[in-house]
LOMI-894435 format. One line per 5 residues: number of its first residue (from 1); their letters; for each residue x, y, z of C-alpha. Coordinates in steps of 0.2 Angstrom, whole numbers, plus 2048, in hexadecimal, padded with zeros to 3 digits. Example, Ala and Ser with C-alpha at 12.3 -4.5 7.8 and 13.67 -1.06 7.14 Angstrom:
LOMI-894435
1) AS) 83E 7EA 827; 844 7FB 824
//
This chain:
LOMI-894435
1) XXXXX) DEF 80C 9C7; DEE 804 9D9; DFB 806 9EB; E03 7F5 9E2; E05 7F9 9CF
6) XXXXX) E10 809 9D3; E1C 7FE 9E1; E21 7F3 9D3; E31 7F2 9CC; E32 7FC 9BD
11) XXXXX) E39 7F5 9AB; E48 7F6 9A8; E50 7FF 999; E62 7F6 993; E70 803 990
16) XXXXX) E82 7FF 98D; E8B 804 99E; E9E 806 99D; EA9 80B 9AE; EB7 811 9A3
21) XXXXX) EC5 81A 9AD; EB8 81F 9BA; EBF 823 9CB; EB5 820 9DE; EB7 825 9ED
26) XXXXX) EA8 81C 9F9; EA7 81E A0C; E9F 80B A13; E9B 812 A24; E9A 825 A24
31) XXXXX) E9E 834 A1A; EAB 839 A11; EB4 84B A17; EB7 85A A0F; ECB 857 A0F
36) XXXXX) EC5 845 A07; EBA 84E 9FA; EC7 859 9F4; ED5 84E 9F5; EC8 844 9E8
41) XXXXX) EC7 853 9DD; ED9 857 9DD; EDC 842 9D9; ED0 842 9CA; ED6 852 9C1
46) XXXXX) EEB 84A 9C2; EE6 83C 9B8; EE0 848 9AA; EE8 854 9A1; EDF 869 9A2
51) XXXXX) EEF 872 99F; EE6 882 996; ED6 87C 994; EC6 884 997; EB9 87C 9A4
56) XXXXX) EA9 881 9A6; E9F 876 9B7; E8F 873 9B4; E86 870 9C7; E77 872 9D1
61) XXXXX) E6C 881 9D7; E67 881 9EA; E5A 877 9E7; E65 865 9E8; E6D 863 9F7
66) XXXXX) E81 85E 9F7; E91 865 9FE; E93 871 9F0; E9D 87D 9FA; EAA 871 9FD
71) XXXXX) EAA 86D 9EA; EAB 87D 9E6; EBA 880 9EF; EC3 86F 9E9; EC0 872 9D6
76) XXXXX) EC7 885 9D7; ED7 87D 9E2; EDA 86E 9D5; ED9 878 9C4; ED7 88A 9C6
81) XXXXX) EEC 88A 9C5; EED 881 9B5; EDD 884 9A9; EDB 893 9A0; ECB 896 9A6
86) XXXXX) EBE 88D 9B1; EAC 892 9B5; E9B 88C 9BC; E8A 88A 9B3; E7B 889 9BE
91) XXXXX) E6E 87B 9BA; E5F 883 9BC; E55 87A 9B1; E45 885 9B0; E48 88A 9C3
96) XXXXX) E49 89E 9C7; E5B 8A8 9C2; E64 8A6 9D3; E6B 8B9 9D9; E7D 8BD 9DD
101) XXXXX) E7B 8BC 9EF; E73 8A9 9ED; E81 8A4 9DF; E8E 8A8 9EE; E82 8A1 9FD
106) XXXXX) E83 892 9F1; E94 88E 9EE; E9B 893 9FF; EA3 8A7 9FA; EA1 8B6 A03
111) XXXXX) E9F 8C5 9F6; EB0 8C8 9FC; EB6 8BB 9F5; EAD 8BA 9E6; EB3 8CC 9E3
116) XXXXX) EC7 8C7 9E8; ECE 8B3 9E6; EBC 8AF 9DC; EBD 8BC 9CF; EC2 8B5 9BF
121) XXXXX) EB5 8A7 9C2; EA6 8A9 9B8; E96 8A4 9C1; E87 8A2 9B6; E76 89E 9B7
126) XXXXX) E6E 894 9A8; E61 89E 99E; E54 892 996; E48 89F 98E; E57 8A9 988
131) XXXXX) E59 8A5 974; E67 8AD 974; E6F 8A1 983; E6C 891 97A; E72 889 96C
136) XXXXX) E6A 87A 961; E76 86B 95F; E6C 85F 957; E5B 858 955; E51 848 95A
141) XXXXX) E47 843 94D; E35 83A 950; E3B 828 94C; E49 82C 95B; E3D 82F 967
146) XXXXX) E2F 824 964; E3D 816 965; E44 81D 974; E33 820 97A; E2D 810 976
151) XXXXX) E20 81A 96E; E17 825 978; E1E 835 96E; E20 837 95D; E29 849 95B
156) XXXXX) E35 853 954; E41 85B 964; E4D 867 95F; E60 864 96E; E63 876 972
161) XXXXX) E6E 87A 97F; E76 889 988; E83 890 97D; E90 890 98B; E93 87F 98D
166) XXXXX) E9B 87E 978; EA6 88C 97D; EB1 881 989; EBF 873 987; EB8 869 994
171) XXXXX) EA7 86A 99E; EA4 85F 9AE; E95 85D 9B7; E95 860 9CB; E87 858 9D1
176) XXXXX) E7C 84A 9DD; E74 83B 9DA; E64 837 9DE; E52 830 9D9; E48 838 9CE
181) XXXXX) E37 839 9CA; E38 83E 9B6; E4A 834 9B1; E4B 827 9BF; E5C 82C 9C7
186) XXXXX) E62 840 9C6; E73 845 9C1; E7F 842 9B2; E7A 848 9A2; E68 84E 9AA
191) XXXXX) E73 85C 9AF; E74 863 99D; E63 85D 999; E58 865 99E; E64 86E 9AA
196) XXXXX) E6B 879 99F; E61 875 98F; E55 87C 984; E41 87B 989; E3E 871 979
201) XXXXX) E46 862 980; E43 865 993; E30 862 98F; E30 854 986; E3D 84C 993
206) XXXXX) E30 853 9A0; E20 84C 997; E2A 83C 991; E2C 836 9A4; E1A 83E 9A9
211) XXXXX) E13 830 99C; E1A 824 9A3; E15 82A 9B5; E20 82E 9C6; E1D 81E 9D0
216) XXXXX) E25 814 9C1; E35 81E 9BD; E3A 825 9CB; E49 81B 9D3; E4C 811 9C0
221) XXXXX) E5B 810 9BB; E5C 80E 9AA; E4B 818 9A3; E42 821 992; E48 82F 999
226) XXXXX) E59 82E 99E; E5D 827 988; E55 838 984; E62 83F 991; E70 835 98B
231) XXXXX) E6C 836 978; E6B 84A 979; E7B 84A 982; E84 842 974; E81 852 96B
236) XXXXX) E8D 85B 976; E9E 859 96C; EA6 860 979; EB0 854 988; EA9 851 995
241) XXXXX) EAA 84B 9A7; E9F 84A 9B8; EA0 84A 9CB; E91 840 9D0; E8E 841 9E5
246) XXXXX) E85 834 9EE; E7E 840 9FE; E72 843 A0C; E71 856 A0E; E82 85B A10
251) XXXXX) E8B 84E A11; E91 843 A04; E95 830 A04; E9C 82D 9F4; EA3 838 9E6
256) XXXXX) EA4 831 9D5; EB0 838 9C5; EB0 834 9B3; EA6 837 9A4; E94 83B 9A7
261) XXXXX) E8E 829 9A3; E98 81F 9AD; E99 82B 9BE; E89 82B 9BE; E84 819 9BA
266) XXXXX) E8E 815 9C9; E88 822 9D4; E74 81E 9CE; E79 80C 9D6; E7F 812 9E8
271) XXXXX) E6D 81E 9E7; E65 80F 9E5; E69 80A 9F7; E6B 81A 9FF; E5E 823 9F9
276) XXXXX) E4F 817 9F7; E45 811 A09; E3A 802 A09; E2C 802 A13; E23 7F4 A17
281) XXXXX) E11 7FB A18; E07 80C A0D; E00 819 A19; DF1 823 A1A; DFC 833 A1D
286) XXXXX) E09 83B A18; E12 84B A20; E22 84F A15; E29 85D A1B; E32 868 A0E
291) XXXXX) E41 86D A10; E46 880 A10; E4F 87E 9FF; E3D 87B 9F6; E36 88D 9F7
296) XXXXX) E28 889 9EA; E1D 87C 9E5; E26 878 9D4; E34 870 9DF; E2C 868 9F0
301) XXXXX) E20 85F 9E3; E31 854 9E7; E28 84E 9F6; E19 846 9EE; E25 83F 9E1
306) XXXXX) E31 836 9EF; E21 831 9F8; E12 82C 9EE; E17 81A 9EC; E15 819 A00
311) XXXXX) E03 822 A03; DF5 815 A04; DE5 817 9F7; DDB 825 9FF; DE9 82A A09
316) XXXXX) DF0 83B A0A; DFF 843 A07; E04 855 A0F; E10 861 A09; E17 86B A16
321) XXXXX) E20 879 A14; E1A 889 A1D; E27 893 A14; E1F 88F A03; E18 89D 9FC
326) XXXXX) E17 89A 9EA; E12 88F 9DD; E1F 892 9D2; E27 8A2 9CD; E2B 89E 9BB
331) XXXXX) E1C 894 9B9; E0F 897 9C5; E02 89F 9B7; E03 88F 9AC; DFE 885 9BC
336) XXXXX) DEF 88E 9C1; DEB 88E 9B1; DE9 87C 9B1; DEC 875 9C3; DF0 866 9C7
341) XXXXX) DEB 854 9C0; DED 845 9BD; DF7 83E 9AD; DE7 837 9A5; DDD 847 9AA
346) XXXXX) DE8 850 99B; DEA 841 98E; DD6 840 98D; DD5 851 989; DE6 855 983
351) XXXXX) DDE 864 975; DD9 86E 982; DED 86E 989; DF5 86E 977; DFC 87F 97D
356) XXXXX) E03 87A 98F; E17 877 98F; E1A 862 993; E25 867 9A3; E15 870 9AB
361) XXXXX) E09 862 9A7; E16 854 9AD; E18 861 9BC; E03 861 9BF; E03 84D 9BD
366) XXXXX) E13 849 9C8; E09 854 9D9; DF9 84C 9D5; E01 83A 9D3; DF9 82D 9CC
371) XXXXX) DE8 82B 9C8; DD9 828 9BB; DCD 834 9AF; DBE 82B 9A9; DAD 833 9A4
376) XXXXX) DB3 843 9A9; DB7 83F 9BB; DC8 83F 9C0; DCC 833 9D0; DDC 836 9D7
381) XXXXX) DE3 828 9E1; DEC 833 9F0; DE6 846 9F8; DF2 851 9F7; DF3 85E A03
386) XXXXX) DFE 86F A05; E02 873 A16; E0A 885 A0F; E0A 895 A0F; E00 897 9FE
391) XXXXX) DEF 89D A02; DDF 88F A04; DD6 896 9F3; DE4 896 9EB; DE7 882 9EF
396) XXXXX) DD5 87E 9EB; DD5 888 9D9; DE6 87C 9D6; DDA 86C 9D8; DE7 869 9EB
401) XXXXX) DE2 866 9FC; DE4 875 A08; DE9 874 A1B; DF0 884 A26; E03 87E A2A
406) XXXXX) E00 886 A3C; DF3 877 A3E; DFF 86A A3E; E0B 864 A49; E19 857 A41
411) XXXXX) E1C 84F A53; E09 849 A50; E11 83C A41; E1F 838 A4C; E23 826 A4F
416) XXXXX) E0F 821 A48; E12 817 A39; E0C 808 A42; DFC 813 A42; DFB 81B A30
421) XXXXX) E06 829 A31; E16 82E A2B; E22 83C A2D; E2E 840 A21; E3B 84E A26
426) XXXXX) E45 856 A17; E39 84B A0B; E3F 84D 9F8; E4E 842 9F5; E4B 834 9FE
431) XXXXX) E3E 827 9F4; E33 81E 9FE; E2C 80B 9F6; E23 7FD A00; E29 7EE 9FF
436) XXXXX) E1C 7E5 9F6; E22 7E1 9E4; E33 7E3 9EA; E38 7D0 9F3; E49 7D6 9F6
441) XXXXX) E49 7E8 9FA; E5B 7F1 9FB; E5A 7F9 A0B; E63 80B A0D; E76 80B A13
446) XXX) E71 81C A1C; E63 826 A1C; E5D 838 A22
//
């Protein structure tokens, strides 16, 4: 697949969308405060009625950037009065259990506090290969997804999902929007799956959107993989709600509350401005500097992913990040194992990877990026380089480039794109196209 293939604008899946009794608040020139945050929270919950219920939260791990903090604080100061009980449910999808000290670092509480005005709150990471944490809630049979799929899976998927989120009157998801390279835009219901699901159906949502390759999800609205997302969903017979954030880093310039449909149907929209960047030429390299929340490879992949529809054929892509010192924690051995390749390196020899869960191998493919396997050769269409802290053999074994971090100075892609190069700073939520098969791009209304 050539530079122009992946820049053109992917096809569009029809889904009902419905605003309901959705409620905004949109900052058009800035951001919106932490007193205008909470004031929104405190807004959305008087128009409902949570006298004695029990609310679970469903939000982010460190790994997404938002004011969390701030949220935090405004949902314990809207409800904590009136439910009989509230508590938070980490999405960690397959990522590593966060530890005490993190779980406070993340929601803004000293351990004093989680000791005093905290106590009562339950704060619980999601446990995906616990059996006894999850819970099946229904099934999607093989006709479903081969018609959602249009076809490129025909399987039986058991919906599990963490037990936790059946045991509450209400749960709402707490999270950001932004693009994303398996379901086309983050947040909503992706927050339950695969965020607190079950590995059955997190690998063939993983797979699903591998099949149909980065470079033509990522930044589609209305996608495969987002039905599967929705349909699984509609298993939860529980009510439910959502806070979806618009944000660069911490701040925020729009918050959105309503069912997990509709907030974030209008907060994929807004992302659609703020968080996609035309470009009007490819480069031949690429430095995109991970930020210190990806710690392993498994999550500043998310730099390739925002940025592989801008490197030229032949160019390059580095990932920088010289506090990277891991593949993957949880997954590291089953990457080794097979490295990383291209999507039609695996399909042409899929026996030999029969054993290999559909999130690693949509992992391995989503690094490499987009390519061809023919006659046994494997041509990949970009280099991709770590500049990290994970050792030169060990880059090589894993089929990536290898450069020393200590090698490179970023002021070097500084104000060069004229010449090639470009620099990307805090690379990984920010999707980069080119202009080219896009006549009337949507330029940002702010950007990093």
């Amino acid at each position: 697949m050539c530079l122009a293939c992946i820049n053109r604008t992917p096809k569009r899946v029809d889904v009902a969308e419905s605003r309901g009794t959705m409620i905004q608040r949109v900052s058009e020139d800035g951001w919106l405060s932490d007193a205008g945050l909470r004031a929104f929270v405190m807004e959305a919950f008087s128009r409902e009625n949570f006298a004695n219920k029990r609310v679970l939260f469903v939000i982010p791990d460190a790994t997404r950037s938002m004011p969390m903090p701030t949220m935090f604080r405004a949902l314990h100061e809207a409800l904590h009065r009136h439910v009989a009980k509230m508590d938070f449910l980490i999405a960690l999808g397959t990522h590593p259990p966060m530890p005490q000290k993190a779980i406070n670092k993340l929601v803004g509480i000293s351990q004093q506090e989680r000791e005093g005005k905290y106590r009562d709150i339950g704060l619980f990471n999601h446990e995906w290969q616990n059996r006894n944490a999850l819970v099946r809630i229904g099934t999607l049979t093989e006709d479903m997804l081969a018609e959602i799929s249009d076809g490129l899976l025909r399987e039986r998927v058991d919906v599990t999902i963490n037990r936790r989120v059946l045991e509450y009157d209400l749960v709402c998801v707490v999270g950001p929007v932004f693009p994303h390279e398996v379901v086309g835009f983050s947040g909503g219901n992706k927050y339950f799956f695969p965020g607190v699901a079950g590995e059955e159906i997190l690998n063939v949502f993983h797979w699903l959107g591998a099949l149909i390759t980065n470079p033509m999800i990522n930044g589609a609205k209305y996608t495969p993989v987002r039905k599967v997302v929705d349909t699984a969903a509609s298993f939860i017979h529980v009510e439910k709600r959502c806070f979806c954030l618009n944000v660069m880093g911490k701040d925020c310039k729009a918050i959105y509350y309503g069912t997990p449909e509709e907030a974030w149907s209008a907060a994929a929209d807004l992302s659609a401005r703020t968080h996609i960047r035309y470009m009007d030429r490819p480069f031949k390299s690429v430095l995109a500097m991970a930020p210190e929340m990806y710690d392993e490879i498994w999550v500043a992949g998310k730099c390739m992913y925002k940025l592989e529809p801008v490197v030229a054929d032949g160019g390059e892509l580095i990932i920088y990040g010289p506090h990277i010192h891991e593949i993957s924690v949880t997954h590291g051995k089953l990457i080794k194992r097979i490295g990383y390749h291209t999507r039609d390196y695996f399909l042409a020899q899929m026996d030999q990877f029969r054993d290999i869960p559909g999130g690693i191998l949509a992992h391995s493919t989503h690094v490499r990026g987009i390519g061809t396997y023919e006659d046994g050769v494997e041509k990949c269409r970009v280099q991709v380089t770590l500049a990290t802290s994970i050792p030169e053999e060990e880059c090589k074994a894993i089929n990536l480039g290898y450069r020393d971090p200590a090698s490179i100075d970023p002021e070097q892609w500084r104000n060069r794109e004229d010449e090639g190069l470009l620099l990307v700073e805090r690379a990984g939520e920010v999707l980069y196209r080119l202009n080219e098969g896009n006549p009337e791009p949507k330029r940002p209304l702010h950007t990093a």
